[in-house]
C-alpha positions in Angstrom: -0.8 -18.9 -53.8 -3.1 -15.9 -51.9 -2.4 -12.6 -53.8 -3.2 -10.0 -51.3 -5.0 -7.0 -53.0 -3.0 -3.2 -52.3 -6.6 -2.3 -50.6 -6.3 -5.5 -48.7 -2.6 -5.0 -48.2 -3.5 -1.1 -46.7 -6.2 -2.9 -44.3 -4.1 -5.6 -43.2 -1.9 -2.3 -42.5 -4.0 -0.1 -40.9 -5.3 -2.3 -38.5 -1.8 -3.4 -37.6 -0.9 0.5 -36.7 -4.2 0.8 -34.6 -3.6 -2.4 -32.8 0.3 -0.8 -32.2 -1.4 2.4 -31.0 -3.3 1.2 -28.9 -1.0 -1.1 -26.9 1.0 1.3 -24.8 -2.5 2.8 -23.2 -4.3 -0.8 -22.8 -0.8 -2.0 -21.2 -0.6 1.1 -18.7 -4.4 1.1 -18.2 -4.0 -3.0 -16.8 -0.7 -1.9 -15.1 -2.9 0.9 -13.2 -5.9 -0.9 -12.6 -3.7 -3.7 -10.7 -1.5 -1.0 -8.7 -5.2 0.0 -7.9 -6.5 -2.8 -6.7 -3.3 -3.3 -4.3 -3.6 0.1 -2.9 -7.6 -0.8 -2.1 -6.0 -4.0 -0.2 -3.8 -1.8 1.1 -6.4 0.6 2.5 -8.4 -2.4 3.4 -6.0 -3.7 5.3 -5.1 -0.7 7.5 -8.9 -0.2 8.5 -9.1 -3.6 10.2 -5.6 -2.6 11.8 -6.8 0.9 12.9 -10.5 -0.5 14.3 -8.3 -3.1 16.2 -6.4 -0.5 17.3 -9.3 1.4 18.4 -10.6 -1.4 20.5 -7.8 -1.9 22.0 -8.1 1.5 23.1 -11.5 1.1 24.5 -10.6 -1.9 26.3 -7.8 0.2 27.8 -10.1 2.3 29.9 -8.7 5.9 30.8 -5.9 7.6 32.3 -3.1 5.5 33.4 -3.7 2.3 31.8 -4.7 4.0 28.4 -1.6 6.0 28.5 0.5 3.0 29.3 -1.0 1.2 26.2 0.3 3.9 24.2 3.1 4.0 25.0 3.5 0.2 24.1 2.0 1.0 20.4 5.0 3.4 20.3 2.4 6.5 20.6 3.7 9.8 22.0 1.9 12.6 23.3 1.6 15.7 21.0 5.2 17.9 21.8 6.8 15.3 23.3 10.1 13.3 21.7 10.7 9.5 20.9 14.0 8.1 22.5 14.7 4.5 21.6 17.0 3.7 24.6 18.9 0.3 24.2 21.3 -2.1 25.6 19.3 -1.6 29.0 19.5 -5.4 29.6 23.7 -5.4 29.6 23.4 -2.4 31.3 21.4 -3.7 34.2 23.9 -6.8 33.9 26.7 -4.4 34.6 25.4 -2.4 37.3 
């Protein structure tokens, strides 16, 4: 049979408290680093949408047409007000 020492015991001890201690920051330190990593995805992901949406733009041309895409992104000029009219289709069937 092993017959642990008491400085052995204390060791055995004190290393079980640091590994305890230091748990709760290496767990939120991992949890971080992966939130982190999703975000950078995240921001990845919205520069390829935003310089597709910028070609778009230049493949628009000016006036008219670029306004008319625009308006099909859902864009609104600066002051103006976003109505979301529907049921025109049934309406149209009515009338």
């Amino acid at each position: 049979m092993i017959r642990l020492r008491p400085t052995r015991l204390l060791a055995i001890g004190a290393l079980a408290l640091v590994a305890f201690l230091y748990w709760k920051p290496t767990h939120s330190y991992m949890r971080t680093k992966r939130e982190l990593q999703a975000r950078h995805a995240q921001v990845q992901a919205l520069r390829t949408e935003k310089a597709r949406l910028e070609k778009r733009i230049e493949l628009a041309g000016g006036g008219p047409q670029l306004v008319r895409q625009a308006r099909l992104l859902g864009l609104v000029k600066p002051g103006e007000r976003l109505f979301i009219v529907r049921g025109i289709p049934a309406w149209r069937h009515n009338h």
